[in-house]
Backbone as a printed PyTorch tensor [residue, N CA C, xyz], in Angstrom:
tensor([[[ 118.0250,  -91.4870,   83.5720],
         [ 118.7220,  -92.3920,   84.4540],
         [ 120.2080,  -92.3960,   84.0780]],

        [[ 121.0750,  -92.6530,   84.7490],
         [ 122.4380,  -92.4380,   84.6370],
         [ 123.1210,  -93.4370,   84.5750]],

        [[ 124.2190,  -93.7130,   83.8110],
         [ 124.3300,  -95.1310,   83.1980],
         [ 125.3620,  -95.1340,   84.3520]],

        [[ 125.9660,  -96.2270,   84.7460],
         [ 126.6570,  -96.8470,   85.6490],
         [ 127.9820,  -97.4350,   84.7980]],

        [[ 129.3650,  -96.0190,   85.1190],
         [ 130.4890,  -96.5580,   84.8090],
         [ 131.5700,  -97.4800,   84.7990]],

        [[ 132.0350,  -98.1240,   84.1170],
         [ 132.8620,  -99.2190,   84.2170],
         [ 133.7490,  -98.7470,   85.4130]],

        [[ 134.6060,  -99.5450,   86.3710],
         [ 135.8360,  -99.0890,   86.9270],
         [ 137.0130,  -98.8910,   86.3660]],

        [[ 137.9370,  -98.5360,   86.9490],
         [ 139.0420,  -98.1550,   86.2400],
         [ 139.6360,  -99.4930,   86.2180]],

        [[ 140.9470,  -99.3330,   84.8300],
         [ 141.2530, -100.9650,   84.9170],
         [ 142.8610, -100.3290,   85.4380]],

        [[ 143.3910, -101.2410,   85.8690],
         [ 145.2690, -100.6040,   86.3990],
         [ 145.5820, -102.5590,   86.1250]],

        [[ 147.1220, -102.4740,   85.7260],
         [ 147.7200, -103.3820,   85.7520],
         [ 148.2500, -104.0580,   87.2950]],

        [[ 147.7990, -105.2040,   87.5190],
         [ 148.6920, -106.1880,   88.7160],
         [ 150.0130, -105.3290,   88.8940]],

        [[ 150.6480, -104.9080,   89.8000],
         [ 151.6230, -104.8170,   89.9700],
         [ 152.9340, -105.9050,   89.9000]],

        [[ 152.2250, -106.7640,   90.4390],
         [ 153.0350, -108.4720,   90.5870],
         [ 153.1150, -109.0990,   89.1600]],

        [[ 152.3460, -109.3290,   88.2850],
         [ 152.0220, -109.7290,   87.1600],
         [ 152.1510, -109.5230,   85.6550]],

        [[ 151.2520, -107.8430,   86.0550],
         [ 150.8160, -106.9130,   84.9670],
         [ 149.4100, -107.5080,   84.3010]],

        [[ 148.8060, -108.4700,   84.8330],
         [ 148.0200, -108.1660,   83.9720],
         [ 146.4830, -107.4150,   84.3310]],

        [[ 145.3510, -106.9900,   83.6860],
         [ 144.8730, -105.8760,   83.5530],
         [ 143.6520, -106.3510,   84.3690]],

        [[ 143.6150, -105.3130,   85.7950],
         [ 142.4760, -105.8660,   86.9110],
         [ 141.7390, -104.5110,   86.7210]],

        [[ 140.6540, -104.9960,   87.3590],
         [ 139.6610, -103.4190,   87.9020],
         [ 139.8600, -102.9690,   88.6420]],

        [[ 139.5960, -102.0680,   89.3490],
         [ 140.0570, -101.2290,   90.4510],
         [ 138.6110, -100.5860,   91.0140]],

        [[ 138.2320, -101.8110,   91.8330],
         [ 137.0860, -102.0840,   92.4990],
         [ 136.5820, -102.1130,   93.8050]],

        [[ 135.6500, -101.8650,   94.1370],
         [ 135.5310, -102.6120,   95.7530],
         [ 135.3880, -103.7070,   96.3150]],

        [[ 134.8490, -104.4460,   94.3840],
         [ 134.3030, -105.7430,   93.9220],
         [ 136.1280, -107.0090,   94.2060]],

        [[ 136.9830, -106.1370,   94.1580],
         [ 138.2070, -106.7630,   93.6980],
         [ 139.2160, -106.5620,   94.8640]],

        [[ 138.9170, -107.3840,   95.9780],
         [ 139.4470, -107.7180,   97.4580],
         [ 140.8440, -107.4890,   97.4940]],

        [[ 141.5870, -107.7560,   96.3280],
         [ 143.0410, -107.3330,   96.4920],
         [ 143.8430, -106.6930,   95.6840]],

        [[ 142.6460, -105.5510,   95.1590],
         [ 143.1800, -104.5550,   94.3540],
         [ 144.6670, -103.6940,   95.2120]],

        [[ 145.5790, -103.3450,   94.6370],
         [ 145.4950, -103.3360,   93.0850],
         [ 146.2130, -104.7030,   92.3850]],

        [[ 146.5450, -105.6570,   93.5080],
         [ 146.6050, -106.3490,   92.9080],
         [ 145.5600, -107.3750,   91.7910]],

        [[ 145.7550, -108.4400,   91.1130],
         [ 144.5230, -109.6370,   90.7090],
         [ 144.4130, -110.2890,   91.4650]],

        [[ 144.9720, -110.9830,   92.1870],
         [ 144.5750, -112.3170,   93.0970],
         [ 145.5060, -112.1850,   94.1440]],

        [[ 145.1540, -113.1100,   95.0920],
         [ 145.7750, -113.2040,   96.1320],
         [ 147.0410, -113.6160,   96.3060]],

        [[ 147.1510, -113.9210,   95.4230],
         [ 148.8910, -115.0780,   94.8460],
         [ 149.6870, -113.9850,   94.6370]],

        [[ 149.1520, -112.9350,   94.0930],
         [ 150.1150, -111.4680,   93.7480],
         [ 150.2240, -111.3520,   94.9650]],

        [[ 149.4100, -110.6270,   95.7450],
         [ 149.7350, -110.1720,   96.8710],
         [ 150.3310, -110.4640,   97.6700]],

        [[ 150.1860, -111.8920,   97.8290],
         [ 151.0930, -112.6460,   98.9110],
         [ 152.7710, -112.7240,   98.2160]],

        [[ 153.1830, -113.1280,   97.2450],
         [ 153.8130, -112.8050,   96.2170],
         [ 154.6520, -111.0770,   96.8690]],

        [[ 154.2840, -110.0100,   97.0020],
         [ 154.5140, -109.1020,   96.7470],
         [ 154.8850, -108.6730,   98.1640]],

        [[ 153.9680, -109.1710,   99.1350],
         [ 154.4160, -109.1160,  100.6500],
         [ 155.8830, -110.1770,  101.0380]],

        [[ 155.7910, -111.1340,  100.1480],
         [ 157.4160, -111.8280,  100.9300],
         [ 158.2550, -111.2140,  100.1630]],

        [[ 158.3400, -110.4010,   99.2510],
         [ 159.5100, -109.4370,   98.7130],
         [ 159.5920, -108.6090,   99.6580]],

        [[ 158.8060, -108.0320,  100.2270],
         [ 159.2420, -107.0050,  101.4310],
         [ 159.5470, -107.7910,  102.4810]],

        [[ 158.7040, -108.9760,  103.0170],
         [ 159.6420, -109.3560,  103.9680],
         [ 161.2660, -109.9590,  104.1240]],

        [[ 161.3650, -110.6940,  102.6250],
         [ 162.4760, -110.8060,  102.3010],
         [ 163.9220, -109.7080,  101.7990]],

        [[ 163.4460, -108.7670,  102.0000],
         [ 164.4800, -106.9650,  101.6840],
         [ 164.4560, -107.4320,  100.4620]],

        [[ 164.0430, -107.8210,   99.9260],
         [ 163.8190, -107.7610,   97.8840],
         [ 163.7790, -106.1960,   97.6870]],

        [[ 162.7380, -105.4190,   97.9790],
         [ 162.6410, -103.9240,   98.0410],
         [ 163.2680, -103.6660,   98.7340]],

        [[ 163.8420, -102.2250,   98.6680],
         [ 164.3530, -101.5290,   99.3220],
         [ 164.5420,  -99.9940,   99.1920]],

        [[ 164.2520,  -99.0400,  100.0990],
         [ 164.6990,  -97.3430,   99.5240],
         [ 165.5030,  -96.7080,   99.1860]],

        [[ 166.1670,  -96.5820,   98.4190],
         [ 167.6990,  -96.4320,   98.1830],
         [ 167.5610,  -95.1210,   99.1120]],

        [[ 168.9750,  -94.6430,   99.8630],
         [ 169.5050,  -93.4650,  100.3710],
         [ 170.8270,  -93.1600,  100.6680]],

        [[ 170.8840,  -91.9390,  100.2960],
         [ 172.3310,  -91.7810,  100.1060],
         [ 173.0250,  -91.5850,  101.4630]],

        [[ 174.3990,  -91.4900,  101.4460],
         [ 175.1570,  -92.0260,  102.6100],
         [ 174.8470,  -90.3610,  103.5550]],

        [[ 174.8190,  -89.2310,  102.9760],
         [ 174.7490,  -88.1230,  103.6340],
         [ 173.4410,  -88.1080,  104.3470]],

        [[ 172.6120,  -88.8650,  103.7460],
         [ 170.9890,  -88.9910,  104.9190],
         [ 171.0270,  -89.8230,  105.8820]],

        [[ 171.7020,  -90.4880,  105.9310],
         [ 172.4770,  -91.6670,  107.3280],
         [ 173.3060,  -90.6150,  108.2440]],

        [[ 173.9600,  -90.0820,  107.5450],
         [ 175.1240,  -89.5100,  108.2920],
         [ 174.4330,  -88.4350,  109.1100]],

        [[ 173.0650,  -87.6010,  108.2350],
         [ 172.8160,  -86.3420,  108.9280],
         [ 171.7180,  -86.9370,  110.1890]],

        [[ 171.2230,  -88.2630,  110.3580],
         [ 170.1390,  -88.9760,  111.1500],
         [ 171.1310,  -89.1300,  112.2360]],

        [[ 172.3750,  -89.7320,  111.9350],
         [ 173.4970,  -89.8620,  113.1420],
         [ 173.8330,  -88.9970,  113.7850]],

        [[ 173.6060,  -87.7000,  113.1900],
         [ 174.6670,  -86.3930,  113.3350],
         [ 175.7290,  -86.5780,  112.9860]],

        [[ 176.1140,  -87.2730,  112.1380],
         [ 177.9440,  -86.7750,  111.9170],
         [ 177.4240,  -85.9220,  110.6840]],

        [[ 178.4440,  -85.3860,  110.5140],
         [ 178.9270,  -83.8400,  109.4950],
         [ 179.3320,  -84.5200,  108.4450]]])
């Protein structure tokens, strides 16, 4: 019979601290829902952002 492996553990992104990475764990990869929600008003708030340099604007515009 085949033993049944632990999941992988990954750190909260929001937090850090150390979740499973489950099917069991609804808001992987975050821990809880507080991260997540947490982590979604940074994006809605432009907290994140992609940095790009001014020549990748310029070549989307077409200027030279």
């Amino acid at each position: 019979m085949a033993e049944k492996s632990k999941p992988a553990q990954v750190a909260c992104p929001q937090c850090g601290r150390v979740t499973p990475w489950a099917p069991a764990n609804a808001y992987r990869p975050f821990c809880s829902e507080r991260c997540r929600t947490i982590d979604l008003g940074q994006w809605a708030s432009e907290s994140y952002r992609i940095p790009a340099t001014e020549s990748e604007w310029d070549q989307a515009e077409g200027k030279d």
